[in-house]
N, C-alpha and C positions, 0 to 999 in steps of 0.2 A: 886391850882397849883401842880405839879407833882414833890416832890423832889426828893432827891439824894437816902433818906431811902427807898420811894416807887423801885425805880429803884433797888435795894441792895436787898429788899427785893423778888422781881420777879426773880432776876435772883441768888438766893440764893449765894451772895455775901458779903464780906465784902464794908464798904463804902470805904475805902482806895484804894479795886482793883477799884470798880467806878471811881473814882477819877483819879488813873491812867489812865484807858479806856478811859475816855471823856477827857486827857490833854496827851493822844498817849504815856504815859511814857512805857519805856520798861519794862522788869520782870512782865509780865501776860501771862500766857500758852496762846496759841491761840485760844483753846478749849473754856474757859472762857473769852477771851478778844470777841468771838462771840458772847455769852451766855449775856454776859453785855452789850452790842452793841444791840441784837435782844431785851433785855427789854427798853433799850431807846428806839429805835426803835415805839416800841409798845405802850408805853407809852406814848411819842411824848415828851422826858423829852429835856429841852433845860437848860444848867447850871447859872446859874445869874455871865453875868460877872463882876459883883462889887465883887462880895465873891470870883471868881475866882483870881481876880486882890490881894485884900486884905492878902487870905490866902498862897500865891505864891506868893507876892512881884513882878509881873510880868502884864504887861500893856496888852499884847497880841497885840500889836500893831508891827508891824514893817515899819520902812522905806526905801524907794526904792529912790535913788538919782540918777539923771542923768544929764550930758550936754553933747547930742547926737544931730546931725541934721537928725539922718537917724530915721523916724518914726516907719517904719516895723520893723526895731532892735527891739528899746524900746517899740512897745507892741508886739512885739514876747516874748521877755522876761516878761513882763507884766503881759504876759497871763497867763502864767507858775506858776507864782508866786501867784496872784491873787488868781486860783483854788486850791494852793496848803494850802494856806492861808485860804481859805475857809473848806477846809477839814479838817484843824489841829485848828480851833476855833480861828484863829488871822484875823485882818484886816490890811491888805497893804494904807497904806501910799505914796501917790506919790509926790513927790518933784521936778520940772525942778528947775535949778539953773544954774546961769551965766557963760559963758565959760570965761568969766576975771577971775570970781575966787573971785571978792571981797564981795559977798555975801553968801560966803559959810557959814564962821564962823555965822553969823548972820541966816542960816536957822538952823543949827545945835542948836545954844542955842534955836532959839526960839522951836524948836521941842524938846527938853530935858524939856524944862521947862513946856511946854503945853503936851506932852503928852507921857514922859519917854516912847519911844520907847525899845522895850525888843532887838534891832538890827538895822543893816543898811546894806543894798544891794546896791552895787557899779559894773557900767559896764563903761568898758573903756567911754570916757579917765578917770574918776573919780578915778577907781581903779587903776589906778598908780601913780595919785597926794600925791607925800609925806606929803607936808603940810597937805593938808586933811586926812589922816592917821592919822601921830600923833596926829590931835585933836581928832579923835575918841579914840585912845588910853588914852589921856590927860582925856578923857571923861569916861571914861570906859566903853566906847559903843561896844558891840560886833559887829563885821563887818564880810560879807561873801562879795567876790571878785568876779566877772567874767572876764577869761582875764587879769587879774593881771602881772604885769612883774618883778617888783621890788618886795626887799622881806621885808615882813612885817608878825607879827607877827595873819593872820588873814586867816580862811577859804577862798579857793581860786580855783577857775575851769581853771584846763591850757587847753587851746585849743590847735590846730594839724595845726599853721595858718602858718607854713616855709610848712610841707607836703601838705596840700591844694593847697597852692602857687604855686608850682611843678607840683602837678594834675593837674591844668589849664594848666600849659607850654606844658604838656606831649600831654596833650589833640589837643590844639591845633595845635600842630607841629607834632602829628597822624595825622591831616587833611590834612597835606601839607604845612604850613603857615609859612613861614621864617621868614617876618617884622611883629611882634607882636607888637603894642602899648599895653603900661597898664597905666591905671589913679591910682598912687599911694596916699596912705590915710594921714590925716593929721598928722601932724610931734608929737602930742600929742595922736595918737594913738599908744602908740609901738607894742602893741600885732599886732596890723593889717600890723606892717611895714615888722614884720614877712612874709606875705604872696609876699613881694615882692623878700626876699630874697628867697623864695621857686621857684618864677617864675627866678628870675635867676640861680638859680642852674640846673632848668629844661634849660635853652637855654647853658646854657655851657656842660650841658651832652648832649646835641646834637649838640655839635659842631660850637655853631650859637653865632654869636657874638653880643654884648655886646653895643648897638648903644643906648648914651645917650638922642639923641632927641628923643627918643621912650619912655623916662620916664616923664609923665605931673604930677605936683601933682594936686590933687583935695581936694574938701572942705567935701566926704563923702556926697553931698546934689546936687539935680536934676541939679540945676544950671551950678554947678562947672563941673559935668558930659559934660553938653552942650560944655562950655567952653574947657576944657582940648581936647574933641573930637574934635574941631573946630582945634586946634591947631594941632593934629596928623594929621587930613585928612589935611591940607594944606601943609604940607613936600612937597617937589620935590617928595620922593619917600614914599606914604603914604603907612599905613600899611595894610594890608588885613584882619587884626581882631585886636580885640581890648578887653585886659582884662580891666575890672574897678572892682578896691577891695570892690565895694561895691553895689547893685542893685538899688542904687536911682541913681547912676552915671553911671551904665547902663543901664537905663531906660534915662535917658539924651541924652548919643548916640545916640540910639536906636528912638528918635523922634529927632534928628539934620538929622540920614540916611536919616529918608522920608523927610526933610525939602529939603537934596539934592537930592533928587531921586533916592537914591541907593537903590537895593533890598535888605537884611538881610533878609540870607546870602549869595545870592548869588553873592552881591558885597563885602559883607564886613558881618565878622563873627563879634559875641558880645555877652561877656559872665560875667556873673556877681560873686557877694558873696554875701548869707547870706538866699535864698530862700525866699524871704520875699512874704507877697500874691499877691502884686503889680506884681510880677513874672511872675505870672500865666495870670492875665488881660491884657499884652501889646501884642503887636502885630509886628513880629511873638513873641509867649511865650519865655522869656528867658531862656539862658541856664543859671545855677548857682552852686554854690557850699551851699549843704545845712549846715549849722548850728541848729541843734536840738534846740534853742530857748526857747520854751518851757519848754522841758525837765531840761535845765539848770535852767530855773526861778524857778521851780520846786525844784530841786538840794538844789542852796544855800538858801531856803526858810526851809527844813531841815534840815540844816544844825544850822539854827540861831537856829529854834525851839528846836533841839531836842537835840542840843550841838554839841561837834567836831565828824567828820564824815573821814571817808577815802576819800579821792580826787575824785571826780569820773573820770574817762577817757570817752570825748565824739569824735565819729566818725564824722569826714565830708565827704561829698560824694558826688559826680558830679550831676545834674540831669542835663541828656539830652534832650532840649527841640527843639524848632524851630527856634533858633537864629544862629545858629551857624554849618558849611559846610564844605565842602572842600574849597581849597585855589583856586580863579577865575581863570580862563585860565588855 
């Protein structure tokens, strides 16, 4: 087999810069961190992760927790995380765990004790549950955030989810659309409740008022979509589009429209959050607001790795698809 000396030796290296190269550590000119890279490469040198674990006190393991209903989320971010994990020699770890909450503590130890994860990646609601915080603190478990609201002392990616919020109001009431319904998100999402206060800022800077039966909450899941829409179109005076903070609850709509026969959109506009791929396959395609997903899974997966990082700032951004029109008549 191919070892570390072989690879050092090819690429007239020290074993120590090696070592850095194959565990991404910084302090190696770029020049040489290629030069060490093309002798692996070449050699086809792959590192023994038991000597890596040993010599580095470090599992290479990380784990990814969630209790999310919206599936496109959690492997949008999934996916991010995965390749990014794959690149930097660790393996992603995935956990669903109960939205009661009483089975947190109990995946947390039994993961410490089976397989000392070197971190833990949290997306809402997870990342703002305090109890769960402190026990990773209690733990001495490094934690990296997505969404995060409450302040805790752990890497954390703020999103743009009040300006988002806004971009949809703007958008739609560009169209023409006075009575806007929105399906707002579950009361343990805070980041996402963000997005509502964004749509209302958008109807008061246009002048438009503030009609509370046009607020349904929803469960963030296909179902509660169907529901909450059920409940907007049957007003005396239903609304002519309809935000929902998240695309499994616009994608809900979105099959109640044709249940009634509306067109979308030229009865009724419908626009979603989060771009997920399900986005793209409905029909008409929805309109959404993208969240980089990916890139973010990406993000705090660097973050665990490679230690503390500057925050990164991520854009959201409308995409325009087929759901969504001018206002009927």
């Amino acid at each position: 087999m191919t070892s570390i000396h072989d690879v050092a030796a090819l690429a007239k290296a020290s074993i120590k810069t090696v070592s850095r190269v194959v565990n991404n550590a910084p302090n190696v000119s770029p020049d040489l961190r290629r030069r060490v890279q093309a002798a692996i490469d070449q050699l086809g040198y792959r590192p023994n992760q038991s000597a890596r674990r040993l010599a580095g006190g470090r599992s290479f393991m990380i784990a990814y927790l969630y209790s999310n209903p919206a599936p496109g989320y959690i492997s949008g971010i999934q996916s991010g995380a995965a390749a990014r994990c794959r690149e930097l020699g660790y393996h992603l770890v995935v956990e669903p765990i109960s939205a009661a909450g009483e089975e947190w503590f109990d995946v947390l130890d039994r993961l410490v004790a089976a397989l000392r994860p070197d971190g833990v990646l949290l997306v809402p609601p997870l990342s703002d549950n305090e109890a769960l915080l402190a026990r990773l603190a209690e733990l001495r478990l490094p934690c990296a955030r997505i969404a995060g609201s409450v302040v805790a002392a752990s890497f954390n990616i703020h999103t743009p989810e009040r300006a988002a919020g806004r971009m949809v109001a703007d958008h739609l009431i560009g169209h023409g659309h006075r009575r806007i319904g929105i399906i707002t998100p579950p009361p343990s999402h805070r980041a996402a409740l963000r997005r509502v206060e964004g749509f209302r800022d958008g109807l008061s800077a246009a002048g438009l008022p503030v009609d509370d039966a046009l607020f349904v909450p929803g469960g963030f899941d296909f179902t509660s979509g169907i529901a909450a829409g059920e409940a907007l179109l049957a007003l005396p005076q239903p609304p002519t589009a309809i935000f929902a903070t998240n695309d499994d609850m616009a994608l809900g709509v979105l099959t109640l429209a044709h249940r009634m026969g509306l067109n979308v959109p030229d009865d009724l506009s419908v626009v979603g959050f989060d771009d997920t791929p399900a986005s793209l396959t409905s029909w008409p395609p929805l309109t959404t607001v993208r969240q980089p997903l990916e890139e973010m899974g990406r993000s705090v997966i660097d973050a665990l790795a490679n230690g503390p990082l500057d925050e990164p700032e991520f854009l959201f951004t409308l995409v325009e698809r087929g759901s969504c029109g001018p206002r009927p008549g």
